[in-house]
BAMARVO-796725 format. One record per residue: x, y, z of N, C-alpha, C, O in turn; residue number from 1. Coordinates in nm, 3 decimals. Example, Ala and Ser with C-alpha at 12.3 -4.5 7.8 and 13.67 -1.06 7.14 Angstrom:
// residues 2
ATOM      n.x      n.y      n.z     ca.x     ca.y     ca.z      c.x      c.y      c.z      o.x      o.y      o.z  bagu
ATOM    1.319   -0.569    0.780    1.230   -0.450    0.780    1.320   -0.330    0.780    1.424   -0.332    0.846     1
ATOM    1.285   -0.225    0.708    1.367   -0.106    0.714    1.290    0.003    0.787    1.341    0.114    0.804     2
//
This chain:
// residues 171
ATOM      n.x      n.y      n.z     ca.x     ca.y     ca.z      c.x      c.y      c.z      o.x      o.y      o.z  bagu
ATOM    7.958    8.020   11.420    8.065    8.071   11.502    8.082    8.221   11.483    8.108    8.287   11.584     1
ATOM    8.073    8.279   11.373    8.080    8.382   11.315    7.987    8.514   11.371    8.010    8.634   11.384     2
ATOM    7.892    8.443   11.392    7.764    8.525   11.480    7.758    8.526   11.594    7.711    8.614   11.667     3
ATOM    7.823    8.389   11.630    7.848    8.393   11.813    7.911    8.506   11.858    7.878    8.564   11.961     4
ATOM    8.042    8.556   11.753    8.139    8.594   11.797    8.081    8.725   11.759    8.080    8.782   11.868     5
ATOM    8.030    8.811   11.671    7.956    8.910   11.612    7.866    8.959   11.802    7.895    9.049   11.881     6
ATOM    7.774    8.869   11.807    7.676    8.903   11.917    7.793    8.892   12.076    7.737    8.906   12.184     7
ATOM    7.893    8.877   12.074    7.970    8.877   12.207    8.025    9.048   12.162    8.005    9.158   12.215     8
ATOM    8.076    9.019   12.079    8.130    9.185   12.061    8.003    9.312   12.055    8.011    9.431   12.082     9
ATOM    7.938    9.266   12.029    7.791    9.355   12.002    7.682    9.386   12.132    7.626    9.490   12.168    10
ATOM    7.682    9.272   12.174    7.566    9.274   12.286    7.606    9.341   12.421    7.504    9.386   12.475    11
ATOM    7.721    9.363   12.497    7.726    9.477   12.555    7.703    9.579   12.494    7.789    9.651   12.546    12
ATOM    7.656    9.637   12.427    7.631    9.765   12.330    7.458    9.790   12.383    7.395    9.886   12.428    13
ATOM    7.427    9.651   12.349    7.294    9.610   12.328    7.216    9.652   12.491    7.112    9.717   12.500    14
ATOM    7.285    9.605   12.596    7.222    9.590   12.703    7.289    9.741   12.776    7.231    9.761   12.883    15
ATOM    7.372    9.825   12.753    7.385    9.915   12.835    7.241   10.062   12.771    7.207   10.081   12.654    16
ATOM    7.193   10.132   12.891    7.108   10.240   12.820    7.222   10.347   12.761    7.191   10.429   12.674    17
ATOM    7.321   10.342   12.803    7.410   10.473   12.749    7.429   10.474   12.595    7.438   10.369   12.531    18
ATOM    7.432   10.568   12.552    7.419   10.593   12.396    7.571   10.537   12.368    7.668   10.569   12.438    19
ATOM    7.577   10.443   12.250    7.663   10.364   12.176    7.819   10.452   12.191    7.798   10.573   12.194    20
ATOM    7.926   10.425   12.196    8.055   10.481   12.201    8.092   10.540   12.084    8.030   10.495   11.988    21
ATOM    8.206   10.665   12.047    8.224   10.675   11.906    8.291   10.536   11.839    8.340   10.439   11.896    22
ATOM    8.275   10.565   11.689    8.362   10.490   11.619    8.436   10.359   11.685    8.516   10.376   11.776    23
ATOM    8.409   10.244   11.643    8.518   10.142   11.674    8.542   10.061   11.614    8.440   10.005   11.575    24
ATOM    8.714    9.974   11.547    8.731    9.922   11.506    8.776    9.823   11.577    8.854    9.848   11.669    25
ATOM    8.740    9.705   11.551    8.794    9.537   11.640    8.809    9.476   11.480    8.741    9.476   11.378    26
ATOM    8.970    9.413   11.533    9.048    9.333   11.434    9.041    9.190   11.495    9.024    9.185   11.617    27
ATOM    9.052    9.070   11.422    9.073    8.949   11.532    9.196    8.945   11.465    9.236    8.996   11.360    28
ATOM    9.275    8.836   11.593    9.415    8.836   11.597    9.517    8.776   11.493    9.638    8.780   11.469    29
ATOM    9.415    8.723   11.449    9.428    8.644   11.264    9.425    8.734   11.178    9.478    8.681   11.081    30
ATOM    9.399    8.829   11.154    9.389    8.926   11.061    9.487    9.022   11.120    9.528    9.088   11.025    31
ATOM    9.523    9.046   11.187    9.597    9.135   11.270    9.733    9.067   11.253    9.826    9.147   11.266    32
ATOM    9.769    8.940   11.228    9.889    8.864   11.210    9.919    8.874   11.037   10.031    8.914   11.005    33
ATOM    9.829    8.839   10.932    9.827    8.887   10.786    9.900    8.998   10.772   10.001    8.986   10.703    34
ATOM    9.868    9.141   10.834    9.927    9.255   10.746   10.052    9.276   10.724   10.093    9.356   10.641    35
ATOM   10.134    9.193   10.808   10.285    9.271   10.746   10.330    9.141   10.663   10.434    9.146   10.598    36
ATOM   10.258    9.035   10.664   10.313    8.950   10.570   10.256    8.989   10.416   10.306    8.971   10.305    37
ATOM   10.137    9.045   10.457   10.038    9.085   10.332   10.094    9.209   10.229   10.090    9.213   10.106    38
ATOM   10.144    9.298   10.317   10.209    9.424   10.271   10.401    9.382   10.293   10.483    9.471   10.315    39
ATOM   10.436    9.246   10.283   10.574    9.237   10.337   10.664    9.349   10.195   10.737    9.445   10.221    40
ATOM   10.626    9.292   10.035   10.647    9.333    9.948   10.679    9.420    9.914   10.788    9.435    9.859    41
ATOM   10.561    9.547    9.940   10.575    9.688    9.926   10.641    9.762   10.035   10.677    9.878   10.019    42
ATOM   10.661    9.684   10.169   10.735    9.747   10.273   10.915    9.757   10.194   10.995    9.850   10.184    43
ATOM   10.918    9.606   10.150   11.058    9.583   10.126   11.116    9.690    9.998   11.231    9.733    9.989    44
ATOM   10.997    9.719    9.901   11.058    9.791    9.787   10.977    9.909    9.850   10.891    9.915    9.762    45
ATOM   10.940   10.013    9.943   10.930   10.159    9.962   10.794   10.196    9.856   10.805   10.303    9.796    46
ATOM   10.721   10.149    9.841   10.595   10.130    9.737   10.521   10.160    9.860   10.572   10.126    9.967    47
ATOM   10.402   10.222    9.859   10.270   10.189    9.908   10.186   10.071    9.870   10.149   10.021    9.764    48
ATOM   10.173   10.052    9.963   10.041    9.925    9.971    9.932    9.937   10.019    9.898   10.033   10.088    49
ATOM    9.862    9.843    9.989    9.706    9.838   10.038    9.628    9.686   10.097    9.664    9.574   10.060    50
ATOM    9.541    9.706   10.172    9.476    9.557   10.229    9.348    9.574   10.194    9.317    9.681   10.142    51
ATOM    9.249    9.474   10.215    9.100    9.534   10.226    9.067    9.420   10.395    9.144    9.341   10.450    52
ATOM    8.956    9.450   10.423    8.931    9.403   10.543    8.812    9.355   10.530    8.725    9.439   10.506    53
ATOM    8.763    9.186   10.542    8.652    9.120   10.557    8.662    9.126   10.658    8.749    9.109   10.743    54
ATOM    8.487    9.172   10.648    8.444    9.119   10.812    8.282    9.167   10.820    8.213    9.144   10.720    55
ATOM    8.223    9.231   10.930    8.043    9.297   10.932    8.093    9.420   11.016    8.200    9.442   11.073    56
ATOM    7.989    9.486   11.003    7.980    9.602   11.076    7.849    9.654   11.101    7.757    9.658   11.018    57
ATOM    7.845    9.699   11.235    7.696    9.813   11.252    7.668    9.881   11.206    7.551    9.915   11.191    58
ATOM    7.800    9.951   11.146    7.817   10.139   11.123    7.885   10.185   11.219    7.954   10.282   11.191    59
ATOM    7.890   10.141   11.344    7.939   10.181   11.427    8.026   10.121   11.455    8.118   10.195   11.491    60
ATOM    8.061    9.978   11.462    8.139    9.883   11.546    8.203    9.782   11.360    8.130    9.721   11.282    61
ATOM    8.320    9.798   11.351    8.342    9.740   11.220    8.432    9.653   11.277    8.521    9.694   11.352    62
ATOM    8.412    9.483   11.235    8.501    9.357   11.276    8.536    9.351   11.155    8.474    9.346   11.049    63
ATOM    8.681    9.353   11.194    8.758    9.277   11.043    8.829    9.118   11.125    8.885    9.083   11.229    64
ATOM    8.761    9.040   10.946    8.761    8.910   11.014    8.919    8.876   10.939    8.998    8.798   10.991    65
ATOM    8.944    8.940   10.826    9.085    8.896   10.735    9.085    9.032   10.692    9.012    9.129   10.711    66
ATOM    9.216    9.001   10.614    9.319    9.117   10.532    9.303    9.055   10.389    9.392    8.971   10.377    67
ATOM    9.244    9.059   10.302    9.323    9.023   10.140    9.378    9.147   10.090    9.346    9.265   10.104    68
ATOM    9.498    9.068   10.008    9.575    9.219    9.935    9.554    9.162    9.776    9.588    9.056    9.722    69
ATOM    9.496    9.260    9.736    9.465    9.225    9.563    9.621    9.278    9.483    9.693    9.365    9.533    70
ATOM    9.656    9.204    9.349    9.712    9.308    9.293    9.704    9.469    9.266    9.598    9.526    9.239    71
ATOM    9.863    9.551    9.280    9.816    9.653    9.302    9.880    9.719    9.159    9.909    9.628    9.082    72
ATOM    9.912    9.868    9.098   10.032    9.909    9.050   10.042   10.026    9.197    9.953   10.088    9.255    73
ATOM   10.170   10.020    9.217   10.217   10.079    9.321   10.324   10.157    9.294   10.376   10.119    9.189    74
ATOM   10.395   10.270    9.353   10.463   10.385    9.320   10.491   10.445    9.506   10.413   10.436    9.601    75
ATOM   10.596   10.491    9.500   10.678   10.542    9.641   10.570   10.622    9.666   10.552   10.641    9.786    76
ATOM   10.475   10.685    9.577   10.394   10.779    9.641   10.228   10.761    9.599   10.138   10.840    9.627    77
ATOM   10.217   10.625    9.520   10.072   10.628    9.522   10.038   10.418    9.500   10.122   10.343    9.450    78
ATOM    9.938   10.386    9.538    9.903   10.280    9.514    9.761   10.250    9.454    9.669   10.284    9.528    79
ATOM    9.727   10.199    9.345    9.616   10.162    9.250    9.563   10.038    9.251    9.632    9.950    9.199    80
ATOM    9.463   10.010    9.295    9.348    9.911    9.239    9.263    9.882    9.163    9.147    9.915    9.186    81
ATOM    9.299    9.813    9.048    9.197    9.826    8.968    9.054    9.755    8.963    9.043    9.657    9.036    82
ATOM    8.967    9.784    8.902    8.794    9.761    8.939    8.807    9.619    8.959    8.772    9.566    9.065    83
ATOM    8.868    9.534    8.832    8.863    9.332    8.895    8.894    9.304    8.990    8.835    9.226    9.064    84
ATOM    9.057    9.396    9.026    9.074    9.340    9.151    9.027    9.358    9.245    9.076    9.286    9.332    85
ATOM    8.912    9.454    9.295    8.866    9.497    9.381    8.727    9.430    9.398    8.662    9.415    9.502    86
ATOM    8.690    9.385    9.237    8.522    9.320    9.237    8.604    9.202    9.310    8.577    9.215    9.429    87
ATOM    8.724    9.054    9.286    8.759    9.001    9.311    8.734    8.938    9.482    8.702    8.830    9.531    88
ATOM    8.778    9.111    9.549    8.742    9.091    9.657    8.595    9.063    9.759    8.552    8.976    9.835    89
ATOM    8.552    9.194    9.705    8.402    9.195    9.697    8.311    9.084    9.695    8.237    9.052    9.788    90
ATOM    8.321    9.021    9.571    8.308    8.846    9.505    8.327    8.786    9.637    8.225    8.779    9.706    91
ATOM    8.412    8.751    9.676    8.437    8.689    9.789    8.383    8.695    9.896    8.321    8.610    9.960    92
ATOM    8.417    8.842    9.925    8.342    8.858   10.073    8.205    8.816   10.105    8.158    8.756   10.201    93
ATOM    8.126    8.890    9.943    7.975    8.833    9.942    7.951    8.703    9.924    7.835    8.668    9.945    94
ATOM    8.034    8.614    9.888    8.004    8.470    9.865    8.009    8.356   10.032    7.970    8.242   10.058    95
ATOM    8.085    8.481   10.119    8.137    8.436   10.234    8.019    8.478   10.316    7.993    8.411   10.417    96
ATOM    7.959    8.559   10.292    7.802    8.610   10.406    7.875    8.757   10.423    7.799    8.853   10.439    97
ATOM    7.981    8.777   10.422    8.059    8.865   10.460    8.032    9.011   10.406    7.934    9.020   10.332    98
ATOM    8.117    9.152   10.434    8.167    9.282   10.363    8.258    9.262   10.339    8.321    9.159   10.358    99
ATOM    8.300    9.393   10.270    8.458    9.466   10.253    8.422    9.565   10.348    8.344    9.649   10.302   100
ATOM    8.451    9.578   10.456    8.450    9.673   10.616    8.543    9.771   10.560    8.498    9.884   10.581   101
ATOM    8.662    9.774   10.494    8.761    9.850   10.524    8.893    9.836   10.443    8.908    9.738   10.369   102
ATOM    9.013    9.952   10.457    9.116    9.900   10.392    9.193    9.948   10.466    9.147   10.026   10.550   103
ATOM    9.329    9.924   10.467    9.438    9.956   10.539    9.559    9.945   10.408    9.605    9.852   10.342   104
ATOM    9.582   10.102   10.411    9.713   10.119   10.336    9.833   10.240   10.390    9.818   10.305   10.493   105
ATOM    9.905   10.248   10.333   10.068   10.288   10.376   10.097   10.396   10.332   10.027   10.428   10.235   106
ATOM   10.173   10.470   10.362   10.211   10.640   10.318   10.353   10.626   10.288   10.377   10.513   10.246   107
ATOM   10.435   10.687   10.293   10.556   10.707   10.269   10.586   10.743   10.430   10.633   10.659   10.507   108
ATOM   10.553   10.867   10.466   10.596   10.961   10.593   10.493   10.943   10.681   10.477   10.833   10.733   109
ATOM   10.402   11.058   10.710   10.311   11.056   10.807   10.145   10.971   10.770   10.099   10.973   10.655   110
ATOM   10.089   10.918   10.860    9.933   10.882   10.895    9.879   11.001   10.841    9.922   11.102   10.896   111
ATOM    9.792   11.021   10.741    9.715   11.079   10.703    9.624   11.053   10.583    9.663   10.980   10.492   112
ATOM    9.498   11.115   10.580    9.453   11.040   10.486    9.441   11.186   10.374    9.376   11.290   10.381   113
ATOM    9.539   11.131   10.269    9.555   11.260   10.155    9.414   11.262   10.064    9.323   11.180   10.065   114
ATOM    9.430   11.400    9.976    9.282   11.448    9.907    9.266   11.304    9.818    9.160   11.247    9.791   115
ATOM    9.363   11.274    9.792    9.374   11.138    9.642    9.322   11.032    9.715    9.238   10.966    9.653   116
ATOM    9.357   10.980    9.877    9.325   10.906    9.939    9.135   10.854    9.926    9.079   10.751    9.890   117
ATOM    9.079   11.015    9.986    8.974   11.043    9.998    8.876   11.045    9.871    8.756   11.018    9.881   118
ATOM    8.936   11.077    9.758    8.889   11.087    9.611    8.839   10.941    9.568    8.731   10.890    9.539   119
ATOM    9.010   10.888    9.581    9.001   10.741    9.532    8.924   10.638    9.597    8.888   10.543    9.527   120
ATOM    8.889   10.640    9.738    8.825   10.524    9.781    8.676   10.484    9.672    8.613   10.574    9.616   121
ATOM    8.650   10.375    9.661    8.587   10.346    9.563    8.477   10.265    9.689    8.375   10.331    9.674   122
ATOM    8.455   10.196    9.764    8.380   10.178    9.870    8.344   10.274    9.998    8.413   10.328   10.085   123
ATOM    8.183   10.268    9.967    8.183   10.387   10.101    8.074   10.317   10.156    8.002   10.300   10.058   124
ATOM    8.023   10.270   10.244    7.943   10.237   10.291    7.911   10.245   10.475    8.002   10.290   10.545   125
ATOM    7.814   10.211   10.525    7.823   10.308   10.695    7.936   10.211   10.731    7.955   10.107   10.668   126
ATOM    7.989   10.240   10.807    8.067   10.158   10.901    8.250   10.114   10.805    8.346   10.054   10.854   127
ATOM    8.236   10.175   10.653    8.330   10.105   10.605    8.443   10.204   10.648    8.412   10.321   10.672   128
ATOM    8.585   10.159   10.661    8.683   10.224   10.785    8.821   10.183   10.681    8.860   10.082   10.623   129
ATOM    8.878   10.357   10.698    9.011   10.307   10.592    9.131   10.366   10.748    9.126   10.448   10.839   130
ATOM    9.213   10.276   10.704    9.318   10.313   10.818    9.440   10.346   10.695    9.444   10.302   10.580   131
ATOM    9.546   10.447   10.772    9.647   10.479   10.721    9.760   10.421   10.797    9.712   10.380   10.903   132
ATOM    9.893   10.398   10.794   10.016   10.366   10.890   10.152   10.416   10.744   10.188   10.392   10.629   133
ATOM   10.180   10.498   10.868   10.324   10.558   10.798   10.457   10.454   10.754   10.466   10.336   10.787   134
ATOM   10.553   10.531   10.671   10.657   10.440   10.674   10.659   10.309   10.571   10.728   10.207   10.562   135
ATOM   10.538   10.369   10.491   10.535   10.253   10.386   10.484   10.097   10.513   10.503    9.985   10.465   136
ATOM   10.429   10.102   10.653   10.423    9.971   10.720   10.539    9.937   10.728   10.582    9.868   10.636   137
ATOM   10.608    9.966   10.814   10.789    9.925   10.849   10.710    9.881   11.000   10.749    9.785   11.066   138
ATOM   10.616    9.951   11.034   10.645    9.949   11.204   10.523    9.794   11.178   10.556    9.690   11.235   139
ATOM   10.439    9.794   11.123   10.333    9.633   11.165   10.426    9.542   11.198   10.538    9.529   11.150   140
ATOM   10.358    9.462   11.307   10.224    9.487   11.293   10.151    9.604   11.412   10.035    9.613   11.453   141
ATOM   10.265    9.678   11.443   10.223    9.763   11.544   10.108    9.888   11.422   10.129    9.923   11.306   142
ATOM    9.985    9.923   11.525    9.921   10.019   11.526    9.924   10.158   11.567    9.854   10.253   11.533   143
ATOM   10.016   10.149   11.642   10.007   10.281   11.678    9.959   10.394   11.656    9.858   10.445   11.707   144
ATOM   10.058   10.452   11.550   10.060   10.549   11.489    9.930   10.573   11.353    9.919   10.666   11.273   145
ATOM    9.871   10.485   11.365    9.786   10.474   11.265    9.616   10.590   11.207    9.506   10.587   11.261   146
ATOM    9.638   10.634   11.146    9.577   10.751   11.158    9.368   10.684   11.060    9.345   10.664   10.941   147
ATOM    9.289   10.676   11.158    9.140   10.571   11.100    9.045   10.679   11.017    9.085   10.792   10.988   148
ATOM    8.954   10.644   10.993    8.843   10.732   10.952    8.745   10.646   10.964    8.793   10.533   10.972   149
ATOM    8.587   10.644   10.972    8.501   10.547   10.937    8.394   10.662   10.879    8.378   10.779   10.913   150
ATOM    8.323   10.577   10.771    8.254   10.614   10.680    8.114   10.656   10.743    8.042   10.556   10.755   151
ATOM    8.061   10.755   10.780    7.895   10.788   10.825    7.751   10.857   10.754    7.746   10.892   10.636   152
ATOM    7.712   10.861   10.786    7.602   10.960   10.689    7.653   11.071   10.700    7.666   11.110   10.583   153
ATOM    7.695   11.155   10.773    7.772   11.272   10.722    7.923   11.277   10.720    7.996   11.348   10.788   154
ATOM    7.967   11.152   10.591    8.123   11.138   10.550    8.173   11.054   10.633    8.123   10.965   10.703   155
ATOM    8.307   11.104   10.613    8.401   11.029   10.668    8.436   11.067   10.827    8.417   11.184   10.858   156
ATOM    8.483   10.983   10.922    8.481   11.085   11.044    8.575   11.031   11.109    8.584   10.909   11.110   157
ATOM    8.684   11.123   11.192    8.778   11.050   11.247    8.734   10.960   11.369    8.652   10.989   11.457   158
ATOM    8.810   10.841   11.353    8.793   10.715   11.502    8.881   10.744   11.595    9.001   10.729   11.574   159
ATOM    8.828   10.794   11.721    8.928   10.862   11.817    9.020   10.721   11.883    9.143   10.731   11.885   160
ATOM    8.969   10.625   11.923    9.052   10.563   11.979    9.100   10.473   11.888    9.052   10.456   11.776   161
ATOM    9.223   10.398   11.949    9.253   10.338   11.861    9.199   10.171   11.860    9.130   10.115   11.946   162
ATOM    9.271   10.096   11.696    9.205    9.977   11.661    9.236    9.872   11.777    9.343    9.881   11.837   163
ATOM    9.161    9.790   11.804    9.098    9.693   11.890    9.135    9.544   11.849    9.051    9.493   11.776   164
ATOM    9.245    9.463   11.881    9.309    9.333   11.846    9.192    9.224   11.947    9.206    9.210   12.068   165
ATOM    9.120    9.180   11.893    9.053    9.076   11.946    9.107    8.939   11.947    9.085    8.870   11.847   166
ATOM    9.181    8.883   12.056    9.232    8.807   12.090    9.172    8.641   12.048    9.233    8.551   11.990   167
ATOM    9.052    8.642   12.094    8.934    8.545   12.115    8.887    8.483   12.268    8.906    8.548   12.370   168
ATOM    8.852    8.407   12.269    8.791    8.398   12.407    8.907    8.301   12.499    8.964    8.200   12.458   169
ATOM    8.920    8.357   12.615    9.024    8.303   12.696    9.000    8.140   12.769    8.890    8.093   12.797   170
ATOM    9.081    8.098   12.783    9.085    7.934   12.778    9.052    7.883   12.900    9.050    7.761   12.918   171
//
């Protein structure tokens, strides 16, 4: 099922000659329903939080299939993962066929991704995609405001449009 759904999102890519679109992130609607329950915690106490995002990616096109939130230590102005909890995830994803595509964590004020942000990511791989959302996540599960990056051979690079809620296939 997993691949069905991989090659539906993929294969228009496949069959047009026009060179591939920038950057894109597609969430399915299950994972897209997780984050504010996932981050409900750190919304409620003004902490930053963090998610990671299973799913595959091209490099170009990153599906997040879920949200896990590992233990964090968290602070109004910074949030920490430590290496188990992060192999934890990892563990998983690879046991699942799966990646870690990505993370999605929270600021205090504005979408941005700070120098500590950029320092600290501990996964870099093509296609892996960290999203920011202000407000400590008050507003999820809205996206809006959400400020992306995805990981390339030359760095990190902003994703102009925004993330992509994949519904599933209509009835």
């Amino acid at each position: 099922m997993l691949r069905e759904l991989w090659r539906a999102l993929t294969q228009p890519f496949r069959q047009t000659p026009q060179p591939l679109p920038n950057f894109t992130v597609v969430i399915t609607a299950q994972c897209h329903d997780q984050l504010a329950e996932q981050l409900r915690e750190s919304i409620q106490q003004g902490y930053e939080g963090i998610v990671y995002f299973v799913g595959l990616t091209t490099g170009f096109t990153t599906l997040a299939l879920a949200a896990m939130s590992p233990e964090v230590s968290a602070t109004p102005g910074s949030v920490d993962v430590s290496a188990p909890e992060l192999g934890k995830i990892i563990r998983f994803a690879s046991l699942s066929g799966l990646q870690v595509v990505g993370q999605l964590h929270t600021h205090p004020c504005g979408a941005y991704h700070s120098d500590g942000d950029l320092a600290g990511m501990r996964i870099r791989h093509l296609g892996y995609c960290s999203v920011v959302v202000p407000n400590y996540g008050a507003q999820l599960p809205s996206l809006q405001d959400a400020h992306i990056l995805m990981w390339t051979r030359e760095g990190f690079q902003e994703v102009d449009q925004p993330i992509m809620i994949f519904e599933g296939p209509e009835a």
